[in-house]
Each structure stands twice: as structure tokens, then as C-alpha cells.
TIPA-922234 format. One record per residue (C-alpha): residue in one letter; x, y, z. Coordinates in nm, 2 decimals, m for minus. Last residue first. Layout:
> rest xx yy zz
> A X Y Z
...
This chain:
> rest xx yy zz
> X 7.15 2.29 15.48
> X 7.12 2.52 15.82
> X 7.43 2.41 15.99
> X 7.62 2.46 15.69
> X 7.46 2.81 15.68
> X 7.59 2.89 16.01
> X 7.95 2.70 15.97
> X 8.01 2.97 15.66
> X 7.85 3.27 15.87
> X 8.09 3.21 16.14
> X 8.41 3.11 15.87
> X 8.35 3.47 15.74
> X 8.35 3.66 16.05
> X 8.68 3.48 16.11
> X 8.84 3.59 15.81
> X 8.74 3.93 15.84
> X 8.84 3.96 16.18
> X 9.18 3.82 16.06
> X 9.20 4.04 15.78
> X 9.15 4.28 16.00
> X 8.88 4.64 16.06
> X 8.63 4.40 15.86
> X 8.53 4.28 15.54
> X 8.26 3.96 15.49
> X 8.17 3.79 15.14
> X 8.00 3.50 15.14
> X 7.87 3.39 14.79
> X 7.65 3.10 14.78
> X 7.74 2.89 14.43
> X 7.63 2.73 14.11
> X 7.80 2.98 13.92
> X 7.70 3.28 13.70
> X 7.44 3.46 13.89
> X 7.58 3.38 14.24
> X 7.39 3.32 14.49
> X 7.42 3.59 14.77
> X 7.54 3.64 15.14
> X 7.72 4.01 15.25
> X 7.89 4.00 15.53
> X 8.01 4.37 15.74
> X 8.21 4.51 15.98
> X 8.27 4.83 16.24
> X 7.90 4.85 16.32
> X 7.73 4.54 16.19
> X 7.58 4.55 15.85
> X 7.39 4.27 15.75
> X 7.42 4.20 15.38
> X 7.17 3.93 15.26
> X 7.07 3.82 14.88
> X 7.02 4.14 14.69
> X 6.79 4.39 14.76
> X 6.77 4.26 15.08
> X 6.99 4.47 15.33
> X 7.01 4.44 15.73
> X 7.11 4.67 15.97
> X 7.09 4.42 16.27
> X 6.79 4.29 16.47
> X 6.69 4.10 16.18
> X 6.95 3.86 16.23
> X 6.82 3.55 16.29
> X 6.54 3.64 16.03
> X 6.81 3.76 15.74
> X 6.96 3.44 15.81
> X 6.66 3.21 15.76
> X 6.57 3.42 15.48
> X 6.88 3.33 15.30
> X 6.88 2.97 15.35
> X 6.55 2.94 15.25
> X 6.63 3.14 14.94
> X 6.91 2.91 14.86
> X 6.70 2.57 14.86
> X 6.97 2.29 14.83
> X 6.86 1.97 14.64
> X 7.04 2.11 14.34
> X 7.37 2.11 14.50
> X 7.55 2.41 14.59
> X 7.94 2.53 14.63
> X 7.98 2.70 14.91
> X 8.16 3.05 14.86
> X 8.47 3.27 15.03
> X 8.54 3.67 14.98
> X 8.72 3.78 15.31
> X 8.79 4.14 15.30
> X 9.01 4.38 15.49
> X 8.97 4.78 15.55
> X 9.28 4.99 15.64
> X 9.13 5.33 15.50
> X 9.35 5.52 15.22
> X 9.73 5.68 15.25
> X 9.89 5.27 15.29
> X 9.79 5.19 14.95
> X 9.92 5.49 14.81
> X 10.29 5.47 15.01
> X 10.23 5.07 14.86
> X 10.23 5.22 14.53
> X 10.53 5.46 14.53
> X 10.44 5.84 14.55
> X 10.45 6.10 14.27
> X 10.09 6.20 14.36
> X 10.09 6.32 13.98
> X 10.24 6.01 13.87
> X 10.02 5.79 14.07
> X 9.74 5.93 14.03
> X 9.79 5.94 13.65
> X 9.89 5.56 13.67
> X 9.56 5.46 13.82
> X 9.35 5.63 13.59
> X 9.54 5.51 13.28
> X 9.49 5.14 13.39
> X 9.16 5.20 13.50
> X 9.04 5.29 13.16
> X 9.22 5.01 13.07
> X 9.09 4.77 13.26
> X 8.73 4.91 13.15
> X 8.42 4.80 13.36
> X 8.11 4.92 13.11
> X 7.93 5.26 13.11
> X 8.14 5.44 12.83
> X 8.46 5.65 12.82
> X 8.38 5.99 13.04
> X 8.09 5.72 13.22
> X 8.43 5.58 13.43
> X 8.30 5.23 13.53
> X 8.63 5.04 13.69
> X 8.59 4.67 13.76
> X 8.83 4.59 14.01
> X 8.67 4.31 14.21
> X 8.50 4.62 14.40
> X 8.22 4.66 14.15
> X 8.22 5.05 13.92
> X 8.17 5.37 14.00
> X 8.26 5.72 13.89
> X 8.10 6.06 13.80
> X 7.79 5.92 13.92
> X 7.51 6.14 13.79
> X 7.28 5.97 14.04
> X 7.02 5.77 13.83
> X 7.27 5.72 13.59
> X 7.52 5.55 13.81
> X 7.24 5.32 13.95
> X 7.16 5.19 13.63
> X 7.50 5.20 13.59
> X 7.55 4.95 13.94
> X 7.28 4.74 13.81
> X 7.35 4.68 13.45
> X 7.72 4.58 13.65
> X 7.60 4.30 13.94
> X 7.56 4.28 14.22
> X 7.26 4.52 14.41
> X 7.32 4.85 14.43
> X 7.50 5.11 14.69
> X 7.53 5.49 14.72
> X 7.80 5.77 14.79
> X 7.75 6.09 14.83
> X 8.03 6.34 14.71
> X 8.24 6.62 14.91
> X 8.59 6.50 14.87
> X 8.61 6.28 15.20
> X 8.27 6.16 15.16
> X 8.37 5.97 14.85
> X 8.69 5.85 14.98
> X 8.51 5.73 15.31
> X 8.23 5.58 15.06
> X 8.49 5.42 14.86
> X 8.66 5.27 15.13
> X 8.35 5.09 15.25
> X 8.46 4.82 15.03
> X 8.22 4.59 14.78
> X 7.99 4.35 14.79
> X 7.66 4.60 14.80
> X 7.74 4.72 14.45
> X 7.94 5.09 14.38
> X 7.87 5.36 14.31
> X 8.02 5.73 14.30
> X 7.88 6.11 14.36
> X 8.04 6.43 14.17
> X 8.32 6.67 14.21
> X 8.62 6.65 13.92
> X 8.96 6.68 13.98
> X 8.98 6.54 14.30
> X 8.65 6.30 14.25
> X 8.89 6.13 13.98
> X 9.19 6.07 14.16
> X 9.03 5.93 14.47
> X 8.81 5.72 14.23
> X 9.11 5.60 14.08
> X 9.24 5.49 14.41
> X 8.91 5.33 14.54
> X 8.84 5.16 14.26
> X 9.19 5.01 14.26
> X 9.14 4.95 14.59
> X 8.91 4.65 14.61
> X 9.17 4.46 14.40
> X 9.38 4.49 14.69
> X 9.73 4.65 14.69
> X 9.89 4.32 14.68
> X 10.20 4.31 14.82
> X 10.49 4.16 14.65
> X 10.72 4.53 14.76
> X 10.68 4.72 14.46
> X 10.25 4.69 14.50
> X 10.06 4.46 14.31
> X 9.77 4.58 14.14
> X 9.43 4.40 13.99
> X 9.22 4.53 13.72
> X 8.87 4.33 13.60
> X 8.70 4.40 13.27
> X 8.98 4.22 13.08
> X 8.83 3.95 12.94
> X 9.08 3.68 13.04
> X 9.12 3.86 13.41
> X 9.36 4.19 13.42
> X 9.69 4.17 13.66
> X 9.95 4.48 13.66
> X 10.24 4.51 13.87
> X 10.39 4.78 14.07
> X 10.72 5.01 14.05
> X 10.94 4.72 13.90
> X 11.26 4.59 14.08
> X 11.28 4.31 13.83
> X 11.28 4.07 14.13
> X 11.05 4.20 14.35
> X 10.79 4.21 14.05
> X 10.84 3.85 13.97
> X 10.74 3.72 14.31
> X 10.46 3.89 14.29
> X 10.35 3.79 13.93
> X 10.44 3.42 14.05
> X 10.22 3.46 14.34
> X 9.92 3.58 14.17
> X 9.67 3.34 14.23
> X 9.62 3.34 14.65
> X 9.61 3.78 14.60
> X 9.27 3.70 14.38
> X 9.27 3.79 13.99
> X 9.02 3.55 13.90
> X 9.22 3.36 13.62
> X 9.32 3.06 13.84
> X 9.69 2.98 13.69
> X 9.85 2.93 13.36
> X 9.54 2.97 13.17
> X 9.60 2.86 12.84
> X 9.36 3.07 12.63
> X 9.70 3.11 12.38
> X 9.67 3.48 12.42
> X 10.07 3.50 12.52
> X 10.07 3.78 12.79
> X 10.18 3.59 13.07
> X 10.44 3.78 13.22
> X 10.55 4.04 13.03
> X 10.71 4.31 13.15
> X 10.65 4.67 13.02
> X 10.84 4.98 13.04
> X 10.61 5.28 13.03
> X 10.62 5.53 12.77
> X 10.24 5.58 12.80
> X 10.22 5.44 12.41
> X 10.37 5.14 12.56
> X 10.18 5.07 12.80
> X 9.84 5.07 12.62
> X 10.03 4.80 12.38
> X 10.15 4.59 12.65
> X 9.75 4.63 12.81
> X 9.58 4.52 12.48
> X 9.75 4.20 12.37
> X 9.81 4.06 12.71
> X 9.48 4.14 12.85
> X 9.36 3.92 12.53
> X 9.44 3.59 12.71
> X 9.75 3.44 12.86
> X 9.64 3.51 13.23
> X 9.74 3.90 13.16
> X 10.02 3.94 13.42
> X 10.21 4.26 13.36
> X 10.49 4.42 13.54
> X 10.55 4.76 13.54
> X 10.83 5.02 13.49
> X 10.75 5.32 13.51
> X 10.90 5.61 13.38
> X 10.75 5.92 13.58
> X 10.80 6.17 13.25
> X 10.57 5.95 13.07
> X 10.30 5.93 13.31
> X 10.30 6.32 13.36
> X 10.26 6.34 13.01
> X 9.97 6.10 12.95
> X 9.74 6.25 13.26
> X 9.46 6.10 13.15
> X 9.18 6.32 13.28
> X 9.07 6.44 12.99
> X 9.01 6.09 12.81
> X 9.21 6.09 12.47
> X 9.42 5.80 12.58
> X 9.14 5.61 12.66
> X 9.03 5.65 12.28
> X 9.34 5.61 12.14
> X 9.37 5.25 12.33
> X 8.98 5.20 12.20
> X 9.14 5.26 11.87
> X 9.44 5.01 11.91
> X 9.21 4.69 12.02
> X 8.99 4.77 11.74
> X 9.25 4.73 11.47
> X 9.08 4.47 11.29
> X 8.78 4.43 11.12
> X 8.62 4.12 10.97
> X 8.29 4.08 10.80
> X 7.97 3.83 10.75
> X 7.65 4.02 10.58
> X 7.30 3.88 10.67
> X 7.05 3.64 10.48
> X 6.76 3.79 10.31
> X 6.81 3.59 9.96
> X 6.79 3.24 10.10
> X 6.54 3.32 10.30
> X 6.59 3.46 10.70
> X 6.52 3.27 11.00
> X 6.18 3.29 11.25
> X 6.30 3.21 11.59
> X 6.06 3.13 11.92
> X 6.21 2.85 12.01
> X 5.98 2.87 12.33
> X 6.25 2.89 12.58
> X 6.49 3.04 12.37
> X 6.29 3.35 12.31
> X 6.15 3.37 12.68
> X 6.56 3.38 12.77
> X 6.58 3.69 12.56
> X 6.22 3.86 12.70
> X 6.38 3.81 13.03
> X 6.70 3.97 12.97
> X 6.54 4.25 12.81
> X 6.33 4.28 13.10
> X 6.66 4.27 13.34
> X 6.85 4.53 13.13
> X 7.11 4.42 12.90
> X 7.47 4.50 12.95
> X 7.59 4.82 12.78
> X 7.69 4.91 12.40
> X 7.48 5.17 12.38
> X 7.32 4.99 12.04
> X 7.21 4.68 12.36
> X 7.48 4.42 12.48
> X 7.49 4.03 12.54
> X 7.75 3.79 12.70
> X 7.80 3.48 12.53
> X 7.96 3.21 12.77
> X 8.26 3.03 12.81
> X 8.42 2.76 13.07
> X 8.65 2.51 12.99
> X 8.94 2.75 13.08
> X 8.85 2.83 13.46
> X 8.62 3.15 13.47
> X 8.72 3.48 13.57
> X 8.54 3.62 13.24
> X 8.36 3.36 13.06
> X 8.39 3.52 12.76
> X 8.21 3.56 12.38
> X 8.10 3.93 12.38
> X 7.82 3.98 12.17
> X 7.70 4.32 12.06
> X 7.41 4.54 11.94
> X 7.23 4.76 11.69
> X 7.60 4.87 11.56
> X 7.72 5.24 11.55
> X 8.04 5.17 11.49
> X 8.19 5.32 11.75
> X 7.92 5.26 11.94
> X 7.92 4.92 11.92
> X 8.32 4.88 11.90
> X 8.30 5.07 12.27
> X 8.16 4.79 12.45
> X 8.35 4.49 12.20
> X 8.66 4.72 12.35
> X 8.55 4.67 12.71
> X 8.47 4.26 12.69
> X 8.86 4.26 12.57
> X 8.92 4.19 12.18
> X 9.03 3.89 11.97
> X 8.84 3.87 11.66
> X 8.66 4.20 11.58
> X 8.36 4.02 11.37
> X 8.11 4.25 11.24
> X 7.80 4.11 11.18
> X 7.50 4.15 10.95
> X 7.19 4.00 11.07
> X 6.91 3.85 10.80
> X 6.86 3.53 11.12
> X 7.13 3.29 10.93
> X 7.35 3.55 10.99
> X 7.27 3.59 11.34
> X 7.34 3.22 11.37
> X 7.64 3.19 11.12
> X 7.80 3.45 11.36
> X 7.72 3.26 11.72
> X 7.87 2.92 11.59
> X 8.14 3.09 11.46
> X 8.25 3.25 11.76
> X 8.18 2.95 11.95
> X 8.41 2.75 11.77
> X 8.68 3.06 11.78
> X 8.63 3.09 12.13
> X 8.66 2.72 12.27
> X 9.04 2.75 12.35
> X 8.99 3.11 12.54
> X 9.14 3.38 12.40
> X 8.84 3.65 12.44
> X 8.62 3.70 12.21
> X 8.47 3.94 11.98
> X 8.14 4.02 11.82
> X 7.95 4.31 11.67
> X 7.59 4.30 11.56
> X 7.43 4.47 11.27
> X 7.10 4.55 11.18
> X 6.90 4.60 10.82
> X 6.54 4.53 10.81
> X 6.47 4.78 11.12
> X 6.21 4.62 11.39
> X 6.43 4.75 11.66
> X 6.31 4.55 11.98
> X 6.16 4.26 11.76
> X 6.48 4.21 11.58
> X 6.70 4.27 11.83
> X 6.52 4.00 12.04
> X 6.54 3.77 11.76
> X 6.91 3.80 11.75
> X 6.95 3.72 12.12
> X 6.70 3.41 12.07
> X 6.91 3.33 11.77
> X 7.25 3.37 11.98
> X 7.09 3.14 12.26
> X 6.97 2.86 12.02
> X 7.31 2.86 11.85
> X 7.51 2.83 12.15
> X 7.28 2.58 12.36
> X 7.32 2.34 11.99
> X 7.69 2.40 12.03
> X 7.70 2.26 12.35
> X 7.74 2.50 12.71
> X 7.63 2.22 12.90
> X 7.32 2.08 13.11
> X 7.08 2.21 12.75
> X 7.22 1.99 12.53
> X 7.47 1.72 12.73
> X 7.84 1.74 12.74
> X 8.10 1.94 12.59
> X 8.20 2.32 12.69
> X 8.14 2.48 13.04
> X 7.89 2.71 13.07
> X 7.73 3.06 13.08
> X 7.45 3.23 12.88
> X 7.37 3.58 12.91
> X 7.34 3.89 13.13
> X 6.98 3.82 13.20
> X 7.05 3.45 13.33
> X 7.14 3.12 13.21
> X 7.38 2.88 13.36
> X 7.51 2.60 13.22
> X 7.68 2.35 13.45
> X 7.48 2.06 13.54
């Protein structure tokens, strides 16, 4: 079985069965449940929803499946085409839509996709609107339009380029400084959308831009989760073209990855950290992030004044979060950057421009920036589940044995021991137990992650 659904959305992989696959009759029952949602949350007669897609294979069949849904519900929708999960965020309030659909499976393998669903702010659904959605498509609870009542089907281009202007535009976008620092950077966008938007961001900062991977062709050439054991060729590629760091973005381009000058990965943990550092110097405030991620933002944080708190996985959860503490920045530590100056979504190229103004103004290589922040190493493995295996067991079976530790809840298990840490969750969008561990080594961290690994193998 591989379709997953949850409060973000609907996730899958494409063929197969009704309702054990992401099929076209799961699609369209999913975007009207979604659509009658909107309906009963707004009760207005006249709403739109906008859509766009990353370059995945099945996107343009799923796009279409989705739009003649709402339409076929009275919904007008306005249909961006190829866009990043960002620019659909910002296309909402831009134009001042009643909702969104993004149409992405993120890090996912090719024949994955999913529909990923947004409120008028342009943000993830919360958990009870989640619920109420997947109540919707439980019961077939849809009521569709008359002949005469049907909604409006559009296209509009150019979105891509105005949520560039708009990140440009951002006070703390230092687009001089970048420009007189003349990067040159190399750019590994997984062949999807990453490699329409971030070439084009790049070049309006006068950087010099090498492509690697940028054809949106949804051909993945290698595993799109931007993890250091994926991006040997971009690392490779950077040594040779003597480039100041590379660039890596997932297919939807919520998630920012850096390489350092040298091959090195600066850790996709870190880019968080680094723009945060740039942020919280030129602006005080508090930051976020979810239980998974680095210490090295709370150092950073505490290190300029702020106070630094945790949430349970996942994005609605770290802005709900944000709000609550007037966050100035936040975000997940895969490299998802949440900078509220834009909008409360992970932006690549928010953190793009955030980034690069550190660096410029610091005027120090990547790896010199790297090394300036707390040495902190992280292991991020998983176990892949069967249906016969009982997760929550597992998990309170752990969080007994080790109940003499610092141990978290809220979301799976995360025991804190004094100079490391694991974290133990199901995943929301794959049929998988998350271990995460990070520790003063990668070694340490490697090793605390193969205990916990053999522990709950023990247990199923």
C-alpha cells in the first residue's frame, strides 16, 4: 500500500489499485473533499483556488485531474503551471485566492506525488481542517455544481518571476553587497522546477550560475532528498569549476542544501542556522525549529539574545509555534527556511538570498562559515514498516526504558542525553520509523543511531 493520507494532504505513488495508490479516482475524490471544505469553511458563491506543480512526470495528469474537480465543484482556478511549493504560497496571497493546491511529492522518488493543501494565507492546513478534509472523502460527502454554476478554468504565468521580485524586495536582502562579491555558484535542482526558479534568482543577484541539473523534465537523476550520500556529482562538479559553494533545492523547492568550495557539504542542518545567524544580527527576536533538528540554532539563538523553542515535525506546527512566539525566524532542519518578512512557508529562495547576504557581508568562504558555528553531527536513518507492525508500541516501549532520561512526547520519542540526542517518529508521509540521533561526531552519531536501530528491531 502506498497512499498515505494525513492533514497536510494526500501522498502516493501513481497506478495501481483505488484507494492503495495515488489513482486518479483517489485524486479526484481528495481535490473535491478539499474543495468542499472551502466551501463549507467560507460559504461565499464565488472562490478561487490556485494550483501548480512541480515537474514531476505525473503532474500534468494530476493537475488536470485536480482542476476539472474544483471546477466541477462551482470553483474557479487559477492554474500557475510549473511553480515551487513556495511560489503557489505566495500566488494565494498575491492573488488573493480562497486557497491553494500544490501538486508535489517533495523529496519523494519520481513515481510518487501528492496534493498538498493551503488556507486564503496561503499556509499548510491546520490539524482540524485536516481532519474535517479527510472526513469529506471518507463519507463522499460532495455536492457538485449545475451545468450553469460551474467554475472558471485560467492560466497565468509569470509567477515564478514575481515571487523572485518579491524576495528581492525583502529588507534584509543584501542585493548589492551580493553583487559586488561575484559569486559563482553551482546549482543542482534534481531536474525539476528548482532549476527554473533558482537560475533566474541568480541571475538578477549578478551571480554566475552553473547548471547542473536544471532541465524540469521530472527525471530525477539521482535521490531527490538533498542528503550529502546524493550529491556527489554536484560536489565533484563544484571542485572543478572552482565555484564559491553549490546550491541543491529538492523537486518542490521548499528544501536548501549547500556545498561548501572544497566538496564538503556544509549540512543541510546549517543552512538554518546560518541564515538565522544573519537574521537575528540585524534583527533581535526568538526562532523555531521542530524537535528533529540541530541544537545549533538554539546556541546561535542564545548567542544573540533570543530564546529558542521546539515543536513537534512538521511545518503548520513549527508556524503555529512561530506565531505564538513572534519568531523572527524558523523553519525544519532539512533546510526549510520560514522567514515570516516573506510568508510562513519554507522558501529556497528566501534562503537562497539570506544565505548569500551573510556571506557577502561576512566576506568569508563557505567552509570558513561552516567551521565559525557549533561542530554538531547528525545521523538521520528509518525502518521501513509493515502493516503488522504496531508503531506506538514500539514507541512507548522506548520512552519506558528510558524514562529516566529527558524525554519528549509530543511527537513520537526524543530523549535527550547530555551531550546527544535521538529522536524516534513515524513518518507522516511514508510508511516508515524515523531515527534521527546527532551528537558531538558523526561517528557518535552514527553509532547512537545503529543502538536505537538494533533496539527497536529487537522489539518488533
Amino acid at each position: 500500500m502506498s497512499l498515505i493520507k494525513s492533514i497536510s494532504g494526500i501522498r502516493g505513488t501513481i497506478g495501481g489499485k483505488v484507494t492503495d495508490n495515488l489513482t486518479p479516482i483517489d485524486t479526484v475524490k481528495f481535490a473535491a473533499a478539499y474543495g468542499m471544505w472551502l466551501k463549507n469553511n467560507t460559504q461565499k458563491d464565488n472562490l478561487t483556488v490556485v494550483i501548480g506543480r512541480d515537474a514531476r512526470i505525473s503532474g500534468k495528469m494530476v493537475s488536470s485531474l485536480v482542476s476539472n474537480t474544483l471546477v466541477g465543484l462551482g470553483i474557479n482556478v487559477t492554474d500557475i503551471g510549473l511553480s515551487t511549493t513556495p511560489t503557489v504560497e505566495v500566488a494565494v496571497t498575491m492573488d488573493e485566492a480562497d486557497g491553494g493546491i500544490i501538486i508535489t511529492a517533495s523529496h519523494n522518488p519520481k513515481q510518487w506525488n501528492a496534493l498538498k493543501l493551503l488556507n486564503n494565507k496561503g499556509e499548510f492546513l491546520n490539524a482540524m481542517d485536516g481532519e474535517k478534509v479527510l472526513e469529506i472523502a471518507e463519507n463522499d460527502a460532495y455536492l457538485f455544481a449545475e451545468v450553469n454554476n460551474l467554475g472558471h478554468y485560467r492560466k497565468k504565468k509569470n509567477y515564478i518571476n514575481k515571487h523572485i521580485n518579491e524576495v528581492l524586495n525583502l529588507k534584509l536582502v543584501d542585493v548589492e553587497a551580493i553583487k559586488k562579491a561575484k559569486f559563482k555558484v553551482v546549482v543542482d535542482a534534481v531536474n525539476s522546477t528548482g532549476g527554473i526558479a533558482i537560475p533566474a534568482l541568480l541571475e538578477k543577484l549578478g551571480v554566475e550560475c552553473v547548471e547542473l541539473y536544471c532541465e524540469p523534465n521530472g527525471e530525477f537523476p539521482h535521490n531527490p532528498e538533498p542528503l550529502k550520500e546524493h550529491l556527489t556529482a554536484i560536489s565533484e562538479l563544484v571542485i572543478k569549476e572552482k565555484a564559491d559553494l553549490g546550491i541543491v533545492v529538492d523537486p518542490d523547492v521548499d528544501r536548501l542544501a549547500i556545498v561548501n568550495e572544497d566538496g564538503s557539504m556544509f549540512g543541510e542542518e546549517y543552512t538554518l542556522v546560518a541564515c538565522a545567524d544573519y537574521v537575528l544580527g540585524k534583527t533581535k527576536g526568538n526562532t523555531v525549529s521542530n524537535l528533529s533538528s540541530s541544537r545549533a540554532l538554539r546556541d546561535i539563538t542564545l548567542k544573540h539574545g533570543g530564546n529558542y523553542v521546539a515543536s513537534a515535525v512538521g511545518e503548520v506546527n513549527v508556524v503555529t509555534l512561530m506565531k505564538s512566539t513572534n519568531a523572527v525566524i524558523g523553519g525544519e532542519g532539512n533546510g526549510g527556511i520560514i522567514y515570516p518578512e516573506s510568508h510562513y512557508g519554507r522558501d529556497s529562495l528566501v534562503g537562497v538570498t539570506l544565505f548569500l547576504s551573510h556571506l557577502a557581508n561576512l566576506k568569508m568562504s563557505c567552509k570558513a562559515l561552516r567551521d565559525s558555528y557549533p561542530s554538531y553531527f547528525m545521523s538521520k536513518n528509518k525502518i521501513e514498516l509493515t502493516p503488522k507492525i504496531n508503531v506506538d508500541v514500539i514507541l512507548e516501549k522506548m520512552a519506558s526504558k528510558y524514562k529516566n532520561e529527558d524525554v519528549i512526547t509530543i511527537d513520537g520519542v526524543k530523549i535527550n542525553f547530555e551531550t546527544e540526542w535521538v529522536h524516534l517518529r513515524k513518518s507522516n508521509t511514508e510508511p516508515i520509523i524515523r531515527i534521527y540521533t546527532e551528537s558531538t561526531s558523526q561517528k557518535n552519531a552514527d553509532d547512537l543511531a545503529q543502538r536505537f536501530i538494533t533496539e527497536i528491531k529487537n522489539i518488533i
